[in-house]
C-alpha positions in Angstrom: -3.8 2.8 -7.4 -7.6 3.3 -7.1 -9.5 1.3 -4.6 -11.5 -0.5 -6.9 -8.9 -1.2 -9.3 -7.4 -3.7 -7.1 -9.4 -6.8 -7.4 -9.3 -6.5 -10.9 -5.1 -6.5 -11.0 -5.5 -9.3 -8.6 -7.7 -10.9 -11.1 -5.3 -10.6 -14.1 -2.5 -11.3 -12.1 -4.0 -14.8 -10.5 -5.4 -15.7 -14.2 -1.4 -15.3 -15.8 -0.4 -17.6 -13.1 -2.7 -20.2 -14.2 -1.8 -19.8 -17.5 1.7 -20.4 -16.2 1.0 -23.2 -14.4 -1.2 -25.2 -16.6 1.2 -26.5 -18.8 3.6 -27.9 -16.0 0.3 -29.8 -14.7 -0.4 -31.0 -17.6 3.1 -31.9 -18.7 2.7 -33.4 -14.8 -0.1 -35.7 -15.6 0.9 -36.5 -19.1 4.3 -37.8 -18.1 2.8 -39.9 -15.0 4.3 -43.1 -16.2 7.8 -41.6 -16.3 8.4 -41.3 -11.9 11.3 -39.0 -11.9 9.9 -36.3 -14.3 6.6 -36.8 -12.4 8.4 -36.0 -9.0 10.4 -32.7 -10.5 7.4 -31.2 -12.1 4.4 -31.9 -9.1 7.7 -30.4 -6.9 7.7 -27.3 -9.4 3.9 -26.5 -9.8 4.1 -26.2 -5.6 7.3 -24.7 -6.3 5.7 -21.8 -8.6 2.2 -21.7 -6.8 4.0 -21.0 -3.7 5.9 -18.2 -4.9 3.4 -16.8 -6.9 1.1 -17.2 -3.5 4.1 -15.1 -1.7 3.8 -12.3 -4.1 0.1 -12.2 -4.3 -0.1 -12.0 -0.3 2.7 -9.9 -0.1 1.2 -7.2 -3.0 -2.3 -7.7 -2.6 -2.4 -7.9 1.3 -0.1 -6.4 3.4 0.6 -3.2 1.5 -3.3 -2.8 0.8 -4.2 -0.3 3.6 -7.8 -0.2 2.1 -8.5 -3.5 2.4 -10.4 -3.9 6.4 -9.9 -7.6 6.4 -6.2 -7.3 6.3 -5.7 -3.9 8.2 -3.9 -6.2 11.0 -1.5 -7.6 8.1 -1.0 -4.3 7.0 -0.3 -2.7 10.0 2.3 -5.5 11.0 4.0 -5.1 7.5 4.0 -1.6 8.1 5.8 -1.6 11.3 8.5 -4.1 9.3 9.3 -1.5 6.8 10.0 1.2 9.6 12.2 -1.6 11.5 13.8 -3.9 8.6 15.8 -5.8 11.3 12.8 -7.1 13.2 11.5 -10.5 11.6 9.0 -12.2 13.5 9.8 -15.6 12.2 12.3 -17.3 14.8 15.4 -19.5 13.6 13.5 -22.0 15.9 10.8 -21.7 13.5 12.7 -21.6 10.3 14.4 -24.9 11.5 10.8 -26.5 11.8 9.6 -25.4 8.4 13.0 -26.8 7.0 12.2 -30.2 8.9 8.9 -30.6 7.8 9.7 -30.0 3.9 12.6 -32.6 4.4 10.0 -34.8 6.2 7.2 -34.4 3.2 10.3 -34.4 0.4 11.0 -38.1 1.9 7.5 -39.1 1.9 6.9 -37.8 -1.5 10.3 -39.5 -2.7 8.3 -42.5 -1.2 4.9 -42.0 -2.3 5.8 -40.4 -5.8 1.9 -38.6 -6.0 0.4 -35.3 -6.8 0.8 -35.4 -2.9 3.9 -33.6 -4.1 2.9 -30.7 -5.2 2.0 -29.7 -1.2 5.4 -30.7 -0.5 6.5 -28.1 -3.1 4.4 -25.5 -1.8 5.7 -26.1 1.6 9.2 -26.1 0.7 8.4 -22.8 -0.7 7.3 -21.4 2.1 10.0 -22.9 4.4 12.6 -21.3 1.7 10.3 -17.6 2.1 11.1 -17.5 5.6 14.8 -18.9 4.9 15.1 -16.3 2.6 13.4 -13.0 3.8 15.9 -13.6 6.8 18.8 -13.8 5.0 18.1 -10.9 2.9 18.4 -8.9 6.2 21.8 -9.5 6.8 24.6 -7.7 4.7 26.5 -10.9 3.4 23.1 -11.6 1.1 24.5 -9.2 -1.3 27.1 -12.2 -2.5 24.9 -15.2 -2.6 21.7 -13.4 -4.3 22.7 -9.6 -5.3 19.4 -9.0 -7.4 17.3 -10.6 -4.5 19.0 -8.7 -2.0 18.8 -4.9 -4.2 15.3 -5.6 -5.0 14.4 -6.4 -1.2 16.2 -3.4 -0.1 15.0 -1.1 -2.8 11.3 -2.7 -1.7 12.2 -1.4 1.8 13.3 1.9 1.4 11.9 3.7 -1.8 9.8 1.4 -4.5 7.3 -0.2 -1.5 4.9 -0.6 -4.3 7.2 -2.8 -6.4 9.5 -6.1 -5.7 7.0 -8.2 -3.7 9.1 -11.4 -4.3 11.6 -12.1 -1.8 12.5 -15.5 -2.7 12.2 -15.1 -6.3 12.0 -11.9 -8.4 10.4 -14.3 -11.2 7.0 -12.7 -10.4 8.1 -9.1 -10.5 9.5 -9.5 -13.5 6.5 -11.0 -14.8 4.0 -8.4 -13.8 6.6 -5.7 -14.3 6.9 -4.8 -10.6 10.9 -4.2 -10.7 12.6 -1.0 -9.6 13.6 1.4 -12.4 17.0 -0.3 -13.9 18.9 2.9 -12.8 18.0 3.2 -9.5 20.4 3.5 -6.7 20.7 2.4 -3.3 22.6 5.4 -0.9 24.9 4.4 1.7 22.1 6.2 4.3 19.6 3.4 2.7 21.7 0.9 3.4 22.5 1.9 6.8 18.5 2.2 8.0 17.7 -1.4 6.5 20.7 -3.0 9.0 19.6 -0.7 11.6 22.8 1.3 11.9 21.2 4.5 12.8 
């Protein structure tokens, strides 16, 4: 893709998610008398925005090698792809993002506000770095097969497609899927668990 067609996509792509998203806030504040279905849906627009937030950063950022204020981010993302195994978020990290969204899910349980839309956003994130480790280790083909293809196939052959890795709702959305009859080869497999 051209240089300058990339703020354009990112354009398009950011204006679908609000068209996405606008209903559920509306629905949202429309429904603010009613404290349960207030709750779900300010959970689910942080919910979306943060995965829609993880494949924007992850398309638009670190596999844009033209872009200079993200050459760093690049580069890092750059060296994960050559060595799938090594994550740079720690389990003691992981653990603290999973605190904190239990610690603002209580407080927005208590609270029942718009604040709860951060809280879904965080919890997002906290399930992104959850996630993108888990879909490093072999048994992630049982709990979420199409996660775990679409990560490897993002790996390994189709780095320009399945940005999502803890939801493939975005891919599918802006039609960033690997081909349906793609394959993964044993050899593939073995260089994203690093038994080479």
């Amino acid at each position: 893709m051209k240089k300058n067609q990339i703020p354009l996509l990112q354009l398009k792509c950011f204006v679908i998610f609000i068209l996405i998203v606008l209903p559920v806030l509306l629905t949202t504040a429309l429904l603010e008398e009613r404290p349960v279905i207030f709750f779900t849906f300010n959970i689910l627009t942080g919910l979306l925005s943060w995965t829609y937030l993880e494949y924007h950063i992850h398309r638009f950022w670190t596999h844009n090698k033209n872009a200079n204020s993200s050459k760093q981010i690049y580069l890092q993302h750059m060296h994960h792809h050559k060595h799938p195994t090594e994550i740079k978020v720690t389990a003691i990290q992981r653990l603290l993002f999973l605190l904190i969204s239990v610690l603002l899910f209580i407080i927005s349980a208590l609270w029942n506000s718009y604040f709860t839309i951060l809280t879904g956003l965080v919890t997002g994130f906290a399930w992104s770095c959850v996630s993108h480790w888990i879909l490093h280790r072999s048994w992630s083909r049982k709990v979420f097969p199409r996660l775990h293809r679409f990560h490897i196939h993002h790996h390994c052959k189709y780095p320009d497609r399945c940005f999502g890795f803890s939801t493939v709702l975005w891919d599918v959305i802006f039609n960033t899927m690997p081909p349906k009859n793609a394959v993964i080869p044993d050899r593939i497999v073995d260089f994203y668990y690093g038994h080479h």
